[in-house]
C-alpha positions as CSV (number, residue, x, y, z in Angstrom):
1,X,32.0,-4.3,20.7
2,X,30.1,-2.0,18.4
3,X,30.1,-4.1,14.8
4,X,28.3,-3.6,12.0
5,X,25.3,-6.0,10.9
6,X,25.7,-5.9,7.0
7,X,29.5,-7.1,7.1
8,X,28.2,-10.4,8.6
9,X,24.9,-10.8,6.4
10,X,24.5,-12.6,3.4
11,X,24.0,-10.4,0.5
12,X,20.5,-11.2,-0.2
13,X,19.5,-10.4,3.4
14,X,18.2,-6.8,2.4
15,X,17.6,-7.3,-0.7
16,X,14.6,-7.0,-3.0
17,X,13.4,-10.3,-2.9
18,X,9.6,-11.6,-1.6
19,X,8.6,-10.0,1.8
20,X,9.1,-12.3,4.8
21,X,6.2,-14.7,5.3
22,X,6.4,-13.4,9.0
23,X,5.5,-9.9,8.3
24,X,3.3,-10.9,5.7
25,X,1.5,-13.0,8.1
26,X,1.5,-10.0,10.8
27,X,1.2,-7.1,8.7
28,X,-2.7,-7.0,8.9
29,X,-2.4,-6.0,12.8
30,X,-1.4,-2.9,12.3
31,X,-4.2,0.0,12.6
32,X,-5.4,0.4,9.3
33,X,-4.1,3.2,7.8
34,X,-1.4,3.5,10.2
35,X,1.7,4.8,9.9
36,X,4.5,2.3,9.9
37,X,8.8,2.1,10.1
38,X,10.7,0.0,8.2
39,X,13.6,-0.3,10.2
40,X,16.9,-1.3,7.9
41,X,14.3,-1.4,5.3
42,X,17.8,-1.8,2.6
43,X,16.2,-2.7,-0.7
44,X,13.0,-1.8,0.5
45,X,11.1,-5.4,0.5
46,X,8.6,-4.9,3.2
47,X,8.2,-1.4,2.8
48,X,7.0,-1.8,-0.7
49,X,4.8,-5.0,0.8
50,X,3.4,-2.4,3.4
51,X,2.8,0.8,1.1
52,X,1.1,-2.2,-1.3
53,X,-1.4,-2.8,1.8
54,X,-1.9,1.3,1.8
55,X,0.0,1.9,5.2
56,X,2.2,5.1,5.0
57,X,5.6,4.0,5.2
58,X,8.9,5.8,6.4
59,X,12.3,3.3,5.8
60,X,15.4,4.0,7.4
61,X,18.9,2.9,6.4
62,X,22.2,4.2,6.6
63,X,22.6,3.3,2.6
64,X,21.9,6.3,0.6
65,X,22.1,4.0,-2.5
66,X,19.6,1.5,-1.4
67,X,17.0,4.4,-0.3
68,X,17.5,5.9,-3.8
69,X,16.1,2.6,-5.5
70,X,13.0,3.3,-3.4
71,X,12.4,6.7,-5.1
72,X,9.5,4.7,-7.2
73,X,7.8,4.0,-3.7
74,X,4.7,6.8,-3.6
75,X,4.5,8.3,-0.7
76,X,7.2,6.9,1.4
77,X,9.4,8.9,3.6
78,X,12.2,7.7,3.2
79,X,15.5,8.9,5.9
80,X,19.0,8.0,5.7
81,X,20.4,7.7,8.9
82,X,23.6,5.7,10.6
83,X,21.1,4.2,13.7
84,X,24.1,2.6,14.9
85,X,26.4,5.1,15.4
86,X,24.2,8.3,15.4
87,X,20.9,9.5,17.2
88,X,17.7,7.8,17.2
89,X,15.7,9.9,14.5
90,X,11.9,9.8,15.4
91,X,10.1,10.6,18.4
92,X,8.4,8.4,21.3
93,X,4.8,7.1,20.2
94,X,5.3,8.2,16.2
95,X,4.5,4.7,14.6
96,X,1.2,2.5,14.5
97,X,4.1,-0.6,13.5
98,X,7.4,-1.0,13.5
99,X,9.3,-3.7,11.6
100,X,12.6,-4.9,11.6
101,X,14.2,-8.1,9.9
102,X,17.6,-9.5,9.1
103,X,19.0,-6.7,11.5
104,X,20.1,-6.6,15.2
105,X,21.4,-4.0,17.1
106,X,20.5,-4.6,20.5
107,X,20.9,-0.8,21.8
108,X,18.1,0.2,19.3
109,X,14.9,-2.2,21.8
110,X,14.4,0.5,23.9
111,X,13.6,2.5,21.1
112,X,11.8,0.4,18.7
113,X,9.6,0.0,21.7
114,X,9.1,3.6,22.7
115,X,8.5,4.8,18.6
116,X,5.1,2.4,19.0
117,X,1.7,4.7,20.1
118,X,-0.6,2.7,22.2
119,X,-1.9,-0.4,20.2
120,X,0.8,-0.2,17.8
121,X,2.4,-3.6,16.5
122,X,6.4,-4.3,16.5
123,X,7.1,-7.3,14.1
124,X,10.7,-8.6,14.7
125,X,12.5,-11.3,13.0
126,X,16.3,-12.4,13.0
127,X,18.8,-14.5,13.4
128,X,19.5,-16.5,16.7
129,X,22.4,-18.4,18.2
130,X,22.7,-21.6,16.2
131,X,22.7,-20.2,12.9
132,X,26.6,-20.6,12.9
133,X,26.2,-24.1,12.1
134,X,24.1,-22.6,8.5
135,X,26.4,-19.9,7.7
136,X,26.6,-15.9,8.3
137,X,25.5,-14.3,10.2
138,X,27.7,-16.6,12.7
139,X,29.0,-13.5,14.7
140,X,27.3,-13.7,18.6
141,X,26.9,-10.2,18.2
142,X,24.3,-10.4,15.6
143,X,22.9,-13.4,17.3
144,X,19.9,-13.5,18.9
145,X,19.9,-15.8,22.5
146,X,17.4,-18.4,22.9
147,X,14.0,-16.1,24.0
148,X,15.9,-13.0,24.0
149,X,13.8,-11.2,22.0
150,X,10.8,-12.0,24.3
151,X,12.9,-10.3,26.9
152,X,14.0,-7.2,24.6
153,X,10.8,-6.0,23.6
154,X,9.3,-5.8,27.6
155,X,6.8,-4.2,28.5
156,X,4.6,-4.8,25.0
157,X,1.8,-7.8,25.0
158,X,3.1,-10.8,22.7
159,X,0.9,-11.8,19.7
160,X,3.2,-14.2,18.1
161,X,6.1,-15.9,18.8
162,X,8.5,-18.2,17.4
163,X,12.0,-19.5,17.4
164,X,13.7,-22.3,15.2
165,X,15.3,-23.7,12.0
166,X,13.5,-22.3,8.9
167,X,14.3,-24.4,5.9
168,X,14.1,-21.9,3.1
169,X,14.8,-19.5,1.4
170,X,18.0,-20.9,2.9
171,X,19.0,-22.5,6.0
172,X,18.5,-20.7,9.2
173,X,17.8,-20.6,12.9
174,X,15.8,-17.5,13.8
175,X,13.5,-15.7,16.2
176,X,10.8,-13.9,15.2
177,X,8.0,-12.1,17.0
178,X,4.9,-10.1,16.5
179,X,3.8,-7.6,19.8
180,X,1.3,-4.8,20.8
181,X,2.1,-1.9,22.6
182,X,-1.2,-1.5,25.5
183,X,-3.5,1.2,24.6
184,X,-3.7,3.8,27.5
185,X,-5.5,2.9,29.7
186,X,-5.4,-0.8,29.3
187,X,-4.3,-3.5,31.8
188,X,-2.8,-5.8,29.0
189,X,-3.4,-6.3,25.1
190,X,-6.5,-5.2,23.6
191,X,-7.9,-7.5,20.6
192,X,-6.5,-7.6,17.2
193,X,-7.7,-8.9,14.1
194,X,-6.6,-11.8,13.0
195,X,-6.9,-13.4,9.5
């Protein structure tokens, strides 16, 4: 079944709001300078965090209106596009960090993984199985299983990972992880900063 993610979200889930501590945390591992995608970047939270850290940004999002309110963003390139339904729009090895939150549409790993270039970060958070019991999303279909998204983002080098009940802003069970694509070359992950 091919749903859609937003009908099952609560309304603040791409909203303007404070960026996740999770990519706040992770952000700093991207290459500095590098250019990063803000996958179903909505109202445009951690792609404003990002461009604020002097990354070039580029947000996707099928919602014309939500890109609009980003106009104020300098610099960003910012690409409306139905991900779900339509083609993939970037090429293999085009991002230094990719980063997706509040979203899942399982299709899409294979590419998320592929957009990284060598050393490049993915930082992934959403909701898992469990979350039922805290409200919506409660579909399975927008639910991650317990260490799926370890399994999803094969064959990149895990940083970070966690999975569990996060007690605010609301309620809710989630997984989240931070990854690096190997540089060419390499046998395994190279070293990252860490701060």
């Amino acid at each position: 079944m091919n749903g859609d993610n937003r009908r099952d979200m609560q309304p603040c889930a791409h909203g303007t709001e404070a960026p996740s501590p999770w990519v706040v945390r992770w952000a700093r591992a991207i290459r500095a300078g590098g250019r990063v995608l803000d996958v179903a970047c909505g109202g445009g939270r951690h792609l404003r965090h990002l461009a604020a850290l002097g990354y070039p940004v580029v947000g996707v999002d099928r919602d014309e209106r939500a890109l609009a309110a980003l106009a104020d963003v300098a610099g960003a390139d910012l690409r409306t596009a139905d991900i779900e339904a339509g083609p993939w729009p970037f090429s293999p090895e085009e991002f230094d960090g990719v980063v997706v939150t509040n979203y899942l549409h399982r299709p899409l790993f294979p590419y998320l993984v592929a957009a990284l270039r060598p050393g490049g970060i993915l930082i992934y958070e959403t909701f898992a199985r469990g979350n039922e019991r805290f409200g919506r999303p409660s579909n399975p279909e927008f639910l991650l299983e317990p260490g799926e998204l370890l399994r999803r983002i094969e064959p990149l080098s895990v940083i970070g990972f966690e999975q569990g009940l996060l007690a605010s802003p609301k309620r809710a069970l989630v997984q989240r992880i931070c990854a690096v694509r190997s540089e060419a070359g390499s046998s395994g992950a190279g070293v990252i900063a860490l701060e």
